[in-house]
C-alpha positions as CSV (number, residue, x, y, z in Angstrom):
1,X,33.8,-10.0,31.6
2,X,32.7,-8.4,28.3
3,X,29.7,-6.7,28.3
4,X,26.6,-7.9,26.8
5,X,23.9,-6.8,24.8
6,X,20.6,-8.2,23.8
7,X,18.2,-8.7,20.8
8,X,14.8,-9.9,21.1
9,X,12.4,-10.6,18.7
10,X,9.3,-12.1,20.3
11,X,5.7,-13.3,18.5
12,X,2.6,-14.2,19.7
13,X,-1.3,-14.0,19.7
14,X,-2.1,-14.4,23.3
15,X,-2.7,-13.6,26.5
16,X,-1.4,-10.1,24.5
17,X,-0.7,-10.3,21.3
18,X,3.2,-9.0,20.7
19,X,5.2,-8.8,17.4
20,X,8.1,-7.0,18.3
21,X,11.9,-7.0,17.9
22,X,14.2,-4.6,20.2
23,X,17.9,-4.5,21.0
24,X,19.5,-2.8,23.5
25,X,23.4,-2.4,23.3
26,X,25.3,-2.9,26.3
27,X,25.7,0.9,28.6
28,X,22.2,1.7,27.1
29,X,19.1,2.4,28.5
30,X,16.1,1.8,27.0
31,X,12.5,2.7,27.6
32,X,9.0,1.2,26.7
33,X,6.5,3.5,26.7
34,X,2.8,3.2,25.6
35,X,-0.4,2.6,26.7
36,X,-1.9,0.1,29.1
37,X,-2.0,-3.7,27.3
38,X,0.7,-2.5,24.0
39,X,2.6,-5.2,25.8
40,X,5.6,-3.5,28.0
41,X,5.9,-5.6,31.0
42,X,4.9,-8.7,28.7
43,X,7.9,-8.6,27.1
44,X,10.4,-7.8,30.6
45,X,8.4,-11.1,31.4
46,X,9.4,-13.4,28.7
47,X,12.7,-11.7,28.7
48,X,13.4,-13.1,31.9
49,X,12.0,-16.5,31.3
50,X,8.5,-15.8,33.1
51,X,6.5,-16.2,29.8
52,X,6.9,-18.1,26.6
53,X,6.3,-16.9,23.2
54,X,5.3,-18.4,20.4
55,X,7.6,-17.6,18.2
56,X,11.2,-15.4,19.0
57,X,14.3,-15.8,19.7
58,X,16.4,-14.1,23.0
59,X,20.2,-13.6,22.7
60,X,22.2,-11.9,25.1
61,X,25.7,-11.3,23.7
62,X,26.5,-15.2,21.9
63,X,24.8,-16.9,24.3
64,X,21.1,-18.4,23.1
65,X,18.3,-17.7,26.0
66,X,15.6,-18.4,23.7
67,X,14.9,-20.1,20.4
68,X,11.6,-21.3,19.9
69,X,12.4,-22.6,16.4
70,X,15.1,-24.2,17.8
71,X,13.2,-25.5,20.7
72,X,16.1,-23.9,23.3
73,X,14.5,-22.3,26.6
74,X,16.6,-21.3,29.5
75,X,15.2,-21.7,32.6
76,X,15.1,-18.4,34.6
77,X,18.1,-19.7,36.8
78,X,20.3,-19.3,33.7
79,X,19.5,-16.1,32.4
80,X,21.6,-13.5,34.3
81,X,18.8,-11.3,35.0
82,X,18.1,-8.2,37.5
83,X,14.5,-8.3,37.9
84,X,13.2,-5.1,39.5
85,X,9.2,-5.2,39.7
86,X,6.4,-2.2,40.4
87,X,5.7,-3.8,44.0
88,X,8.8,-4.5,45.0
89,X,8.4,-8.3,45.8
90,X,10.7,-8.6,49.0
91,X,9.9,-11.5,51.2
92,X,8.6,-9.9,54.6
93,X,9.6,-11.9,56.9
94,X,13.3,-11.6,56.0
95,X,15.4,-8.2,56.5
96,X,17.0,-6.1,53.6
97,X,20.1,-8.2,54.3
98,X,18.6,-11.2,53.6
99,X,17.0,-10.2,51.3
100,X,19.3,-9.4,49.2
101,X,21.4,-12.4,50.2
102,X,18.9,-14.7,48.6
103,X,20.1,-13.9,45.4
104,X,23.8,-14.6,45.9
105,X,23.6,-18.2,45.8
106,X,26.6,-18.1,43.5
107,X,28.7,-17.1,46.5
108,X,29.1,-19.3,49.5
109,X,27.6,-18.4,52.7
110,X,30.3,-16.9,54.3
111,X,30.6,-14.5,51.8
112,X,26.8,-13.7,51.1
113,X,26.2,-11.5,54.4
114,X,29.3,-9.2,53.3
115,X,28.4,-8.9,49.8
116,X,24.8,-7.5,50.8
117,X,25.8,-5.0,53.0
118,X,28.2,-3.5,50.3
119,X,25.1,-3.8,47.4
120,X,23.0,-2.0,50.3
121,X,25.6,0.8,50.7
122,X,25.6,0.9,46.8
123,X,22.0,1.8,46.8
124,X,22.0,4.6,50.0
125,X,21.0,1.9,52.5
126,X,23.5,1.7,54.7
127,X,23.2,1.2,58.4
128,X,19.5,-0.3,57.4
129,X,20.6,-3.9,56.6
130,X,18.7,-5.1,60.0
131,X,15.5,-3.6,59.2
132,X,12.2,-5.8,57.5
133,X,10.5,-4.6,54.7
134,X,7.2,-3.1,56.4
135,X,9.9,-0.4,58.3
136,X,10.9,0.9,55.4
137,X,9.8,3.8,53.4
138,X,8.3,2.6,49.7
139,X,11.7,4.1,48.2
140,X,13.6,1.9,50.9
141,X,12.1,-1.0,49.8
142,X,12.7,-0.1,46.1
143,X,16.6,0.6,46.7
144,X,16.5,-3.1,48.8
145,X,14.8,-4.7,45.4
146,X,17.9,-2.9,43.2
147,X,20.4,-4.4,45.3
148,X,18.5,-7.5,44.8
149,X,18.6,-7.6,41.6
150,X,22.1,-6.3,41.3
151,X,23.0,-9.2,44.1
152,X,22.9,-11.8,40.9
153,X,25.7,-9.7,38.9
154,X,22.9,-9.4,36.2
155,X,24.0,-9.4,32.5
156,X,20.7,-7.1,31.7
157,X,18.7,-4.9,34.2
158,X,14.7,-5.2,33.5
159,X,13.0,-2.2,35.7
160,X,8.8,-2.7,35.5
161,X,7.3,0.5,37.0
162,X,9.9,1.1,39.3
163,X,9.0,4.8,40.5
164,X,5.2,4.6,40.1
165,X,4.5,4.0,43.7
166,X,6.5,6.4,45.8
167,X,6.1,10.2,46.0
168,X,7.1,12.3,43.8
169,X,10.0,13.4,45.9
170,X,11.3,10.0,46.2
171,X,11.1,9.4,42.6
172,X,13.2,11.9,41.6
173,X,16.0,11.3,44.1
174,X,15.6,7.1,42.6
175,X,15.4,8.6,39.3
176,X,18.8,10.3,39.7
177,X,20.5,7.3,41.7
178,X,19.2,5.2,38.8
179,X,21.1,7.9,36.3
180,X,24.1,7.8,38.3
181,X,24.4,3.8,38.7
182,X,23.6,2.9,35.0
183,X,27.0,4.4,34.6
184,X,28.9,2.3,37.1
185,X,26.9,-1.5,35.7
186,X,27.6,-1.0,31.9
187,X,24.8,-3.6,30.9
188,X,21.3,-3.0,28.4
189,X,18.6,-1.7,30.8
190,X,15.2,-1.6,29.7
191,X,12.5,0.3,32.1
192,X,8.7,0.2,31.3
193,X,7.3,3.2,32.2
194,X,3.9,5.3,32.0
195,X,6.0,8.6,32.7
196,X,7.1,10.0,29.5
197,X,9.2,12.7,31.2
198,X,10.8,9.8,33.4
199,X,11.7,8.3,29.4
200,X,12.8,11.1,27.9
201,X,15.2,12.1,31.1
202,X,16.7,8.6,31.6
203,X,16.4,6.8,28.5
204,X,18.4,6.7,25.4
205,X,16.6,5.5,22.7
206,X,12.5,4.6,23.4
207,X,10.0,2.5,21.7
208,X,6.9,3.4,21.7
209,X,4.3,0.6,21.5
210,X,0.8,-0.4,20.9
211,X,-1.4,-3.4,20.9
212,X,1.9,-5.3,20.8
213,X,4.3,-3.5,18.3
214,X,6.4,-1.3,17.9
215,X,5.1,2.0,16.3
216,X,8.3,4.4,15.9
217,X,11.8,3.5,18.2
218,X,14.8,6.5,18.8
219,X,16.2,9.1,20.9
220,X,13.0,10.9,23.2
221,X,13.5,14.0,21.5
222,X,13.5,13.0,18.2
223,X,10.2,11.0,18.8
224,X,8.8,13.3,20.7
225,X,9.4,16.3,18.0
226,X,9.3,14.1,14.7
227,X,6.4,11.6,15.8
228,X,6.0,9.2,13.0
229,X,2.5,9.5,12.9
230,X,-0.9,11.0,14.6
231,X,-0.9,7.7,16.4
232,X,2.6,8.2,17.7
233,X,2.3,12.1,18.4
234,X,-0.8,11.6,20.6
235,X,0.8,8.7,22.6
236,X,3.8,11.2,23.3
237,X,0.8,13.6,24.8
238,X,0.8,16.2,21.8
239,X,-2.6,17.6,21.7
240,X,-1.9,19.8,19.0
241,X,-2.4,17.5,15.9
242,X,-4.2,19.1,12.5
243,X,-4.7,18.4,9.2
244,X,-3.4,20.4,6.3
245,X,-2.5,20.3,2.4
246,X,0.8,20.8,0.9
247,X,1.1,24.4,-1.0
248,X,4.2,24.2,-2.4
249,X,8.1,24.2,-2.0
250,X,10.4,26.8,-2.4
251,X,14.0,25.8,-2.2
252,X,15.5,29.2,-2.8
253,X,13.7,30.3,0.7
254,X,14.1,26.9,2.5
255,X,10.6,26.6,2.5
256,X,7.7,24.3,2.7
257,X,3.8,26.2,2.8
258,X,1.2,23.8,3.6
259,X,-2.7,25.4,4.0
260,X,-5.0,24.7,7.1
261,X,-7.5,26.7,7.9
262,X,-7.8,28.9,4.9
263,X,-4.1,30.7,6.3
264,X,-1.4,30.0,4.8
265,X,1.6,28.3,7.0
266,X,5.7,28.1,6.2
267,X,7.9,25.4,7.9
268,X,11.0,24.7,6.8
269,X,11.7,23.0,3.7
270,X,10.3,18.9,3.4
271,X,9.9,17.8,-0.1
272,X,8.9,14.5,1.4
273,X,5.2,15.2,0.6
274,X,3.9,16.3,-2.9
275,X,2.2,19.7,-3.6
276,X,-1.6,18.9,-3.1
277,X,-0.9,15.7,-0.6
278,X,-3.1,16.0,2.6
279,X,-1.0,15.5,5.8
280,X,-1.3,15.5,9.5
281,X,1.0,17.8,11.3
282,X,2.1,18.7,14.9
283,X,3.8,21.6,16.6
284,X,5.1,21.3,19.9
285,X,3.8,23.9,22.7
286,X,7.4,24.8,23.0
287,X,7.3,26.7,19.4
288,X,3.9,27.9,20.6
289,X,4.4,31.7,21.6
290,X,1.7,33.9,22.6
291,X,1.6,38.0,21.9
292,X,1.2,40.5,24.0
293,X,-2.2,41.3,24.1
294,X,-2.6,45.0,22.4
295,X,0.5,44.2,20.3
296,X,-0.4,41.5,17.9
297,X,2.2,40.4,15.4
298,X,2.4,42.4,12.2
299,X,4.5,39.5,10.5
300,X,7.7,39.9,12.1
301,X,7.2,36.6,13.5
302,X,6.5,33.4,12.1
303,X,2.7,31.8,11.6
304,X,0.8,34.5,13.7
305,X,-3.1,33.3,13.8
306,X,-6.0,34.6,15.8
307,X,-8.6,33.5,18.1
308,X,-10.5,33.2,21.1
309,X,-9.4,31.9,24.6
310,X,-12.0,29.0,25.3
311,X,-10.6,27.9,28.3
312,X,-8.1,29.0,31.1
313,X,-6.9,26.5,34.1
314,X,-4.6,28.1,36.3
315,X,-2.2,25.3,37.8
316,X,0.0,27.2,40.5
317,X,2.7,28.8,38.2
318,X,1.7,27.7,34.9
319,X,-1.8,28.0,33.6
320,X,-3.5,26.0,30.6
321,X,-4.8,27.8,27.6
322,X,-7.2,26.2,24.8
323,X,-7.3,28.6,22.1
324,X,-10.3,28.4,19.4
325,X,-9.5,29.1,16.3
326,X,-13.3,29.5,14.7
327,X,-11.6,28.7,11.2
328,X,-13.1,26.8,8.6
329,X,-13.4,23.9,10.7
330,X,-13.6,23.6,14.3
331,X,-10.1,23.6,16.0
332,X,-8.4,24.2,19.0
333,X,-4.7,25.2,19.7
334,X,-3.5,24.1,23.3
335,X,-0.9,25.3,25.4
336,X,0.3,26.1,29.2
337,X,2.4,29.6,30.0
338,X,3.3,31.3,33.1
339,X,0.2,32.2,35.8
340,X,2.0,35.7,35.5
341,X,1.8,36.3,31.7
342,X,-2.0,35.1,32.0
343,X,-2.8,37.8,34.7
344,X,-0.2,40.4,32.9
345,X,-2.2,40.1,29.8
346,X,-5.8,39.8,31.1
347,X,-6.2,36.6,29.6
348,X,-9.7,35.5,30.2
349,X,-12.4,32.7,28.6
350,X,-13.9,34.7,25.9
351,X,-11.4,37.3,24.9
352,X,-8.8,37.7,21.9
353,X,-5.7,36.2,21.9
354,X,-3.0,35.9,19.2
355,X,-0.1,33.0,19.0
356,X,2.7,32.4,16.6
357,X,3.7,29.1,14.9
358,X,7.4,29.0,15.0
359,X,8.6,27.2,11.8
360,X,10.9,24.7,13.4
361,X,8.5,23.8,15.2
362,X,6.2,21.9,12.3
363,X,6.3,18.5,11.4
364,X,4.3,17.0,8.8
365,X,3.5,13.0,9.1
366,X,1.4,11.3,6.8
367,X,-2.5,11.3,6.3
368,X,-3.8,9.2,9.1
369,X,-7.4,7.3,7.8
């Protein structure tokens, strides 16, 4: 069978309002990330035939799920759909077997009980067919509701949540088995998920969404290191978003200078904003790196600015450092390093502290109002 992929383009005002249009190519996985009511596990819904929109259309591959101008509605029986939900939703009263063998009605019964033990081998469950839901483990449960929802040789794999309520141990060994499977199946994916390192490890492209649309879509780096906007840059988790004017451009040295706090910064060159435009910009805490204390920079490294540590969380191994500027405005510079270099330098709330701004590091979006 040839694989599928899906477009959706989905409209509507209520119960959330959603105008949003996505595809996802067959072999891909792709994440929805974004805050609480931006409309994530609405649209998984009315992908699988759980909700109506208003307007939209759904086609997998030729076939038509859904066309509301054309009044065409599948009914959930005849979408093809792996549905794997945050709580699992096994029937508790039947074992992982059976389970799973409630979604092979396409097979006949002799074959059904055969067919779930191999899906529950698939999924690292083997020799735990017999067992009911409430004596497995929560990551049990979640492999029994993959191999459910593999069980219906799905033509597209919707995963709500599916980590968010196991440990943290388990959720990495799922995440993995997720990584490793998606290569076997060959059909879109999408997963809805709150974890933005769980996106950007898993995911190929992601779409980042609020109050129903979609505010920038691509690979999780790029997003996450060329946010479209402010918007975008804090719902990736960036804390360190500013304001500046364009200086100029200097194509001979590569360069773009923009000025923020009465210093001077280079990035490289983007002539995509006019001398004297007012931007936002970002820098990731990866191209945030600190000096020795006693040995600030004498400009052999990129953007050095001053100020004082405001606040200091130690974490374990990594500590949290807020550094106030005490510019022209009121601004803070926030980033984590090791527990060691904190100690080694004497790094305390109230003292010195010098970081660099590494140009490749600083992206300008436009002017949020």
């Amino acid at each position: 069978m040839q694989a599928k992929g899906v477009r959706v383009r989905l409209c509507q005002q209520n119960p959330i309002p959603l105008d949003v249009e996505i595809e996802c190519r067959a072999g891909e996985l792709l994440a929805l990330v974004g805050p609480s009511g931006s409309g994530k596990s609405t649209i998984l819904r009315t992908i699988a035939g759980l909700r109506q929109p208003d307007k939209g259309f759904i086609h997998c591959g030729h076939e038509v799920w859904l066309d509301m101008e054309r009044n065409i509605q599948l009914p959930i029986q005849q979408r093809h759909i792996g549905f794997v939900f945050q709580d699992y939703a096994l029937f508790p009263h039947l074992t992982a077997e059976q389970n799973v063998a409630t979604a092979l009605g396409h097979l006949n019964s002799r074959s059904r009980v055969g067919r779930a033990f191999e899906l529950l081998e698939r999924v690292n469950l083997k020799g735990l067919e017999k067992r009911y839901p409430d004596s497995l483990s929560g990551g049990q449960r979640q492999r029994v509701a993959l191999a459910r929802a593999l069980a219906r040789e799905p033509e597209i794999l919707l995963l709500d949540e599916p980590f968010s309520a196991v440990d943290q141990v388990t959720r990495q060994k799922l995440q993995q088995e997720l990584g490793m499977l998606r290569r076997e199946i060959q059909i879109p994916i999408l997963l809805v998920t709150h974890d933005l390192d769980e996106a950007a490890m898993l995911a190929d492209r992601l779409y980042v969404l609020h109050k129903g649309r979609t505010l920038q879509n691509g690979k999780p780096g790029d997003v996450l290191r060329r946010p479209q906007s402010a918007l975008v840059a804090r719902l990736m988790g960036h804390s360190n978003i500013f304001s500046a004017t364009v200086e100029s451009h200097d194509q001979s040295l590569n360069k773009t200078l923009i000025s923020w706090q009465g210093v001077t910064l280079e990035l490289e060159l983007n002539q995509s904003y006019e001398v004297g435009c007012e931007v936002d910009w970002v820098i990731h805490p990866a191209h945030l790196i600190m000096h020795r204390r006693g040995r600030p920079s004498l400009g052999e490294r990129e953007n050095p600015v001053q100020g004082v540590v405001s606040k200091l969380l130690e974490l374990g191994e990594t500590s949290m450092v807020s550094l106030d500027l005490r510019g022209e405005e009121s601004n803070f510079l926030s980033f984590t390093i090791s527990s060691h270099s904190a100690r080694r330098n004497n790094l305390a709330v109230g003292v010195d502290a010098s970081v660099s701004l590494l140009a490749e590091g600083i992206h300008l979006m436009p002017k949020q109002e």
